[in-house]
N, CA, C and O atoms as CSV, one atom per row, in Angstrom:
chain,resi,resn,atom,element,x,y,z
A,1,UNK,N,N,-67.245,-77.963,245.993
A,1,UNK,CA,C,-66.134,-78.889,245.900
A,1,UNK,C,C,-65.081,-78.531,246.939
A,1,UNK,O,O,-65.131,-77.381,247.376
A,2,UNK,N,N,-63.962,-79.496,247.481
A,2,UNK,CA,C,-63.792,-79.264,248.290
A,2,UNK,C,C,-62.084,-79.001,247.808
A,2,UNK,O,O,-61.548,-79.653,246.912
A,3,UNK,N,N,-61.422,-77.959,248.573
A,3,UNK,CA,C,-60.149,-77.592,248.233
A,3,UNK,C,C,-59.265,-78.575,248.013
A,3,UNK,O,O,-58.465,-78.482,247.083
A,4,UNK,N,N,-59.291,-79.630,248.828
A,4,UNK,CA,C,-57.887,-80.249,249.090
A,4,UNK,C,C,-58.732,-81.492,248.187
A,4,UNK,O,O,-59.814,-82.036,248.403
A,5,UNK,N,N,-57.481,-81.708,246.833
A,5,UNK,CA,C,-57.558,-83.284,246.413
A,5,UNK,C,C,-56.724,-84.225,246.775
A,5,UNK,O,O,-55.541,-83.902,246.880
A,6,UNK,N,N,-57.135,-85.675,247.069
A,6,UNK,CA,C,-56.021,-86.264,247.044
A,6,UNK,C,C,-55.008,-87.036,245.894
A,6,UNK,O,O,-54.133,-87.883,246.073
A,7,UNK,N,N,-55.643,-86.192,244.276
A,7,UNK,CA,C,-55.582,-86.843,242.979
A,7,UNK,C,C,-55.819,-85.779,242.646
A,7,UNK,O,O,-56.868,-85.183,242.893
A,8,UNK,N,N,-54.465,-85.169,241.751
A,8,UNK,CA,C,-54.486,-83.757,240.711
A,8,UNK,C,C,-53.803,-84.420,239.797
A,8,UNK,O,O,-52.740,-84.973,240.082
A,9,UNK,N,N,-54.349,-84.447,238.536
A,9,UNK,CA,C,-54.282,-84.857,237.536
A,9,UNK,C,C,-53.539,-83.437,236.426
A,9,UNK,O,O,-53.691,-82.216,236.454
A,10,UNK,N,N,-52.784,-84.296,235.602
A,10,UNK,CA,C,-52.412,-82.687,234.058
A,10,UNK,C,C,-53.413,-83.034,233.312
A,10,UNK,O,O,-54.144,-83.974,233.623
A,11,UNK,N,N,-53.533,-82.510,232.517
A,11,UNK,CA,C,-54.774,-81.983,231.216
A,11,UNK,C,C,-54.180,-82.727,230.644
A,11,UNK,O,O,-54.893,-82.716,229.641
A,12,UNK,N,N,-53.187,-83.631,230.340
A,12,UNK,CA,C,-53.087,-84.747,229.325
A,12,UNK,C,C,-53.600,-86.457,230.234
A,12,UNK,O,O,-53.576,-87.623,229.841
A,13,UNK,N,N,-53.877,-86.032,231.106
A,13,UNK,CA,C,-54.318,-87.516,232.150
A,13,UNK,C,C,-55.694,-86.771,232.002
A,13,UNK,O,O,-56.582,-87.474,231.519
A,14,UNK,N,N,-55.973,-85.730,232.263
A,14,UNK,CA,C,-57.573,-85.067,232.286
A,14,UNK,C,C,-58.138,-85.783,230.629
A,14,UNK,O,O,-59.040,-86.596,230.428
A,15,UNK,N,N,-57.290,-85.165,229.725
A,15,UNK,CA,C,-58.427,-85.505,228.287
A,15,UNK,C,C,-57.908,-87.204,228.261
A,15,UNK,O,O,-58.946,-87.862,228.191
A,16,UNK,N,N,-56.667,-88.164,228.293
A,16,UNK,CA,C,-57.055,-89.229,227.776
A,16,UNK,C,C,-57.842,-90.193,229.060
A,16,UNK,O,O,-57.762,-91.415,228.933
A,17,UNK,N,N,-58.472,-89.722,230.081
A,17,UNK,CA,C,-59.881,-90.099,230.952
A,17,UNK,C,C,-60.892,-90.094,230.037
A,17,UNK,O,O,-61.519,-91.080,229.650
A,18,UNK,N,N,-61.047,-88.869,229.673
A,18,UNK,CA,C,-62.507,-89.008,228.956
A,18,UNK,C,C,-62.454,-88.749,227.405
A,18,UNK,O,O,-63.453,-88.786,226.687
A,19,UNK,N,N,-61.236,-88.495,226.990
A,19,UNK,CA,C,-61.509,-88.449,225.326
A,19,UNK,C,C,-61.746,-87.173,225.032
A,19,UNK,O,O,-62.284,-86.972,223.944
A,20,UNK,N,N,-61.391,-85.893,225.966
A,20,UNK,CA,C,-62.034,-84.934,225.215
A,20,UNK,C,C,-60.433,-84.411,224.410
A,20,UNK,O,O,-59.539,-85.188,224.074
A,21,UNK,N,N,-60.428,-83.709,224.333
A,21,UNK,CA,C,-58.940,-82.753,223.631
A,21,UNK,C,C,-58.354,-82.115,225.055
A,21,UNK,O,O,-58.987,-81.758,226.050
A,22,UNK,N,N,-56.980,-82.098,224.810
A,22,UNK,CA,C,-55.849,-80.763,225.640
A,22,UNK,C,C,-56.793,-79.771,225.225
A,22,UNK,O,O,-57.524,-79.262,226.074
A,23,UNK,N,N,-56.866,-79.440,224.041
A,23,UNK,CA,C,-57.166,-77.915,224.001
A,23,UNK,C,C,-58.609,-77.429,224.529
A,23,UNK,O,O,-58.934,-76.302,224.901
A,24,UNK,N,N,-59.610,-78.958,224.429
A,24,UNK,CA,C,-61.094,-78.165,224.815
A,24,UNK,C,C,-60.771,-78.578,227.041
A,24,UNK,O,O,-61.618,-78.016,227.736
A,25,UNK,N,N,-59.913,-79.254,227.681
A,25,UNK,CA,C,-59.342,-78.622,228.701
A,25,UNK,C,C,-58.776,-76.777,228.841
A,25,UNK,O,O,-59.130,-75.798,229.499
A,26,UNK,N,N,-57.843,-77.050,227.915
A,26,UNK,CA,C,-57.620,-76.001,228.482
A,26,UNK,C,C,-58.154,-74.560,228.253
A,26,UNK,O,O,-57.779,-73.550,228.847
A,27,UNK,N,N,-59.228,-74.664,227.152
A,27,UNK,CA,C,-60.234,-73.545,226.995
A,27,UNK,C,C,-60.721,-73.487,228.258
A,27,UNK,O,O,-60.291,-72.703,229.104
A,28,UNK,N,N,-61.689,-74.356,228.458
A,28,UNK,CA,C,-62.451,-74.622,230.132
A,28,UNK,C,C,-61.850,-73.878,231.463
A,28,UNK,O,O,-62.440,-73.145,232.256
A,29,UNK,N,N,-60.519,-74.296,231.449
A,29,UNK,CA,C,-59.552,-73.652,232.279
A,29,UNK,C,C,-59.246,-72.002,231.618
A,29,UNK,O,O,-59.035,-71.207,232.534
A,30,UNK,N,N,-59.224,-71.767,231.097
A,30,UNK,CA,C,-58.858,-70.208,230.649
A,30,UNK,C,C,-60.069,-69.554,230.825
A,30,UNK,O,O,-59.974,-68.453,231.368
A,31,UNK,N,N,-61.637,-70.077,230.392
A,31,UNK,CA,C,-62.853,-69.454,230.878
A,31,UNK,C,C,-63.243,-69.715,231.756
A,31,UNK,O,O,-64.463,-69.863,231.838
A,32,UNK,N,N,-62.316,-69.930,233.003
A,32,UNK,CA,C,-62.589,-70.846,234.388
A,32,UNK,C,C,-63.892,-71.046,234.395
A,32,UNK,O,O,-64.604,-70.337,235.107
A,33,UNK,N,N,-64.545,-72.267,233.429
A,33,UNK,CA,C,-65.745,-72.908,233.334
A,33,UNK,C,C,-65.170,-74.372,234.331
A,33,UNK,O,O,-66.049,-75.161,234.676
A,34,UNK,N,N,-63.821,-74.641,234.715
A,34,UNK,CA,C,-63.863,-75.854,236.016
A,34,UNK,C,C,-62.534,-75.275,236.916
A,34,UNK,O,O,-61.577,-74.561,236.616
A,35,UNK,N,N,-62.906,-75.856,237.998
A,35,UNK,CA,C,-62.002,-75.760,238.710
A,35,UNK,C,C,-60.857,-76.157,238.790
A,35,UNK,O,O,-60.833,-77.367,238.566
A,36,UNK,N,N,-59.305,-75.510,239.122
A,36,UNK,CA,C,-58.258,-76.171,238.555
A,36,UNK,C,C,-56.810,-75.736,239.983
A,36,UNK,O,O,-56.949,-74.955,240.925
A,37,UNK,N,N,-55.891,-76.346,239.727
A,37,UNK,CA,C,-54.890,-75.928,240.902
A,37,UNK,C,C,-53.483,-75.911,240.141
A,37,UNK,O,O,-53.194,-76.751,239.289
A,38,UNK,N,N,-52.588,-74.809,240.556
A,38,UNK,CA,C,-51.905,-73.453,239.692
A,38,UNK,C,C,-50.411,-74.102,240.784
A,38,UNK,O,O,-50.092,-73.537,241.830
A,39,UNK,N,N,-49.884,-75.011,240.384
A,39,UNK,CA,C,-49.101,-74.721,240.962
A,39,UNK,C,C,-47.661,-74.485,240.245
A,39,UNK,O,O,-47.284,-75.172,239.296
A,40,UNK,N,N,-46.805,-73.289,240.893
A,40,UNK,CA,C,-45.880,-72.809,239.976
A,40,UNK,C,C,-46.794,-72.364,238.668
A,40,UNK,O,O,-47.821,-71.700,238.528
A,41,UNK,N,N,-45.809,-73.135,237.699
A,41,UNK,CA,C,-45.893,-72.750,236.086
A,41,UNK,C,C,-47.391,-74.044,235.660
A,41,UNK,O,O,-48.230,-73.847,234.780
A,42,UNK,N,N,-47.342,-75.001,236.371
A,42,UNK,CA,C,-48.616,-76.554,236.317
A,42,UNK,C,C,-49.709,-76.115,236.753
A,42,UNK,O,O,-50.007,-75.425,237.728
A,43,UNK,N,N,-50.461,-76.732,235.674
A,43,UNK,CA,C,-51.557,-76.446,236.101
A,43,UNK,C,C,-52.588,-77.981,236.239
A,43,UNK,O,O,-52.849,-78.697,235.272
A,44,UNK,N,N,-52.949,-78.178,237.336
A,44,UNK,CA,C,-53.669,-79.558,237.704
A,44,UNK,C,C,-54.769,-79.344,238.261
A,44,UNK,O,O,-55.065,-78.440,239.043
A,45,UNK,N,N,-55.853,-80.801,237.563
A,45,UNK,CA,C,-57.285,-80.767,237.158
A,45,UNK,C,C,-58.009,-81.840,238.636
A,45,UNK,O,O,-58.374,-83.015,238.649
A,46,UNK,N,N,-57.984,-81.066,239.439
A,46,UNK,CA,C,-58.659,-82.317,240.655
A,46,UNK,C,C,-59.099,-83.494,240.196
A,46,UNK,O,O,-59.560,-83.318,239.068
A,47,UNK,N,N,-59.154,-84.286,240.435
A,47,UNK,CA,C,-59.432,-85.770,239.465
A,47,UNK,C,C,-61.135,-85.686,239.797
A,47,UNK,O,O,-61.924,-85.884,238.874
A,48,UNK,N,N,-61.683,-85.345,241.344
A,48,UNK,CA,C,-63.199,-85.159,241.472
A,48,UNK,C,C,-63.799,-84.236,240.544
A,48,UNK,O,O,-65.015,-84.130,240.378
A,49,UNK,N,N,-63.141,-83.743,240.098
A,49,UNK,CA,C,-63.168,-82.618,238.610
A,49,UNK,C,C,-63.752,-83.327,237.621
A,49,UNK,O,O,-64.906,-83.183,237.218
A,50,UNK,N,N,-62.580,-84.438,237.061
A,50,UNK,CA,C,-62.835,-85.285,235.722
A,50,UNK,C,C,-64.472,-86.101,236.338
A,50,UNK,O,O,-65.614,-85.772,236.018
A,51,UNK,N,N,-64.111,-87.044,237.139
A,51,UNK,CA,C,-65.340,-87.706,237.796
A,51,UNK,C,C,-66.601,-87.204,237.501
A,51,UNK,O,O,-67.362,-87.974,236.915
A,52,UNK,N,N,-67.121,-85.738,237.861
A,52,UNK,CA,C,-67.906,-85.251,238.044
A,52,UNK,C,C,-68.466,-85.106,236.412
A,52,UNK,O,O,-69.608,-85.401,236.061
A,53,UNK,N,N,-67.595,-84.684,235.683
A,53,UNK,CA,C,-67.790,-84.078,234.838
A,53,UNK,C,C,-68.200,-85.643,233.682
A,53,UNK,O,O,-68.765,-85.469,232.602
A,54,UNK,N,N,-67.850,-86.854,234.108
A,54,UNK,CA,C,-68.159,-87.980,233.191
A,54,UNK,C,C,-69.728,-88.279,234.222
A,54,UNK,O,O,-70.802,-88.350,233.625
A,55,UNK,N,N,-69.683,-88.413,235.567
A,55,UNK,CA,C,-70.760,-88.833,236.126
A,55,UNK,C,C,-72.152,-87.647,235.589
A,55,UNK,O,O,-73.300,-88.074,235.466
A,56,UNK,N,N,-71.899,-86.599,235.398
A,56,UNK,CA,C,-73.069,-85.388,234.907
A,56,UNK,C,C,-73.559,-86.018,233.566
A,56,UNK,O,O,-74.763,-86.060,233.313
A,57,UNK,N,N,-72.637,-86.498,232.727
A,57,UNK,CA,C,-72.893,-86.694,231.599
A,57,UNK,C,C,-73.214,-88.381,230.923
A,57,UNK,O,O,-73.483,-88.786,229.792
A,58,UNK,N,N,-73.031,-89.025,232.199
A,58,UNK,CA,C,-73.729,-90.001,232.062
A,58,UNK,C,C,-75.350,-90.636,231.286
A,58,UNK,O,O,-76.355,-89.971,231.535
A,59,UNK,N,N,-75.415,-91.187,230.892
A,59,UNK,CA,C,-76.885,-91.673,230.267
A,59,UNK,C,C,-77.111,-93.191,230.378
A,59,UNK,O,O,-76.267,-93.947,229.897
A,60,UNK,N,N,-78.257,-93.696,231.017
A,60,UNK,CA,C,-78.371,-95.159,230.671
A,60,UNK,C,C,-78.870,-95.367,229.130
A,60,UNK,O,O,-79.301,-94.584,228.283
A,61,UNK,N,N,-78.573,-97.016,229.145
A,61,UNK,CA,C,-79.321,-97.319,227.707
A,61,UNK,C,C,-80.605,-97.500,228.015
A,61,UNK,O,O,-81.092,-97.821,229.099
A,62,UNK,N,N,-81.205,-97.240,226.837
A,62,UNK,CA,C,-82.903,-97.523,226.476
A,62,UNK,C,C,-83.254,-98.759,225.961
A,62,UNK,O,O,-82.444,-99.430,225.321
A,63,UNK,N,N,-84.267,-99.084,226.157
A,63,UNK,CA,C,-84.866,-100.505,225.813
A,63,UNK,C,C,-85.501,-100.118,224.557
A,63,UNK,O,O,-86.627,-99.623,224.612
A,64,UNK,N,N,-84.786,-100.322,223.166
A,64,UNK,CA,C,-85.054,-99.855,221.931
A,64,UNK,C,C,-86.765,-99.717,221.616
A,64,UNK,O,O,-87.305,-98.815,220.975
A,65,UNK,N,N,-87.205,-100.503,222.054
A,65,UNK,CA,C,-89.233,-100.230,222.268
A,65,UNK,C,C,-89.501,-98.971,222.886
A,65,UNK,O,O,-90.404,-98.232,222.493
A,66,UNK,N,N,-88.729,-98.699,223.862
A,66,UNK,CA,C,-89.145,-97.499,224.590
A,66,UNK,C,C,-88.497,-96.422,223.718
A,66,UNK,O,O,-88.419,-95.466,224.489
A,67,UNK,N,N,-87.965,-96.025,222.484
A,67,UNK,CA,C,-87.232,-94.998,222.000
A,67,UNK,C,C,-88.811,-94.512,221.268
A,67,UNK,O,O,-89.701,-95.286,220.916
A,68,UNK,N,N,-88.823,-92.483,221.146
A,68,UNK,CA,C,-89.788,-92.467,220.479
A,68,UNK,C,C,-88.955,-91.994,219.364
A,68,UNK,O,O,-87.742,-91.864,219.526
A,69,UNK,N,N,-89.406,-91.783,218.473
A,69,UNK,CA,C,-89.406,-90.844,217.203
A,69,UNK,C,C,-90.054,-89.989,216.290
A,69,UNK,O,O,-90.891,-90.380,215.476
A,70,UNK,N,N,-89.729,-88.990,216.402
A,70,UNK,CA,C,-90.512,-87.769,215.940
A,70,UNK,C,C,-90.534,-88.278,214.052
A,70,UNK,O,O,-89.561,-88.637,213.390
A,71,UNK,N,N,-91.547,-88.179,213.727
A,71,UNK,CA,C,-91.857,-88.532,211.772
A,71,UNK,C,C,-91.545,-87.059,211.448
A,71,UNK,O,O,-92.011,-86.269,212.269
A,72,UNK,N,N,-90.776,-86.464,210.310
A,72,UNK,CA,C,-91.034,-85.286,209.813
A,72,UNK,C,C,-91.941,-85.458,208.312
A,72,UNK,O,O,-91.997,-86.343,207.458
A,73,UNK,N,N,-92.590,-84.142,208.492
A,73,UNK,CA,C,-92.973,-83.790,207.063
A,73,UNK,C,C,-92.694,-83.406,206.152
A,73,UNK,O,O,-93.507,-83.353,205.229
């Protein structure tokens, strides 16, 4: 990823993007599991950050015929 964003986002524009929580941001950020930019006392979430992280987790829909299902016993 590349240093310079032109879109740094706060962890309250970061979670209501995708719905996750402030707090499961800012875990992520404390186990620097994403990349983040420190400025002063702020701390801001590259927006190619959020992007990435909805485009990874993307899924198309299935054509309900094509779904399998496992039967249990």
């Amino acid at each position: 990823m590349q240093k310079t964003s032109q879109q740094l986002l706060t962890i309250g524009e970061a979670a209501a993007r995708t719905g996750r929580k402030v707090s499961t941001w800012r875990r992520d950020i404390l186990l620097r599991r994403i990349p983040y930019v420190k400025i002063g006392r702020s701390v801001r979430i590259p927006i190619e950050v959020v992007e990435r992280l909805i485009r990874e987790g993307w899924r198309d829909a299935v054509d309900p015929g094509d779904v399998v299902t496992h039967a249990t016993s």
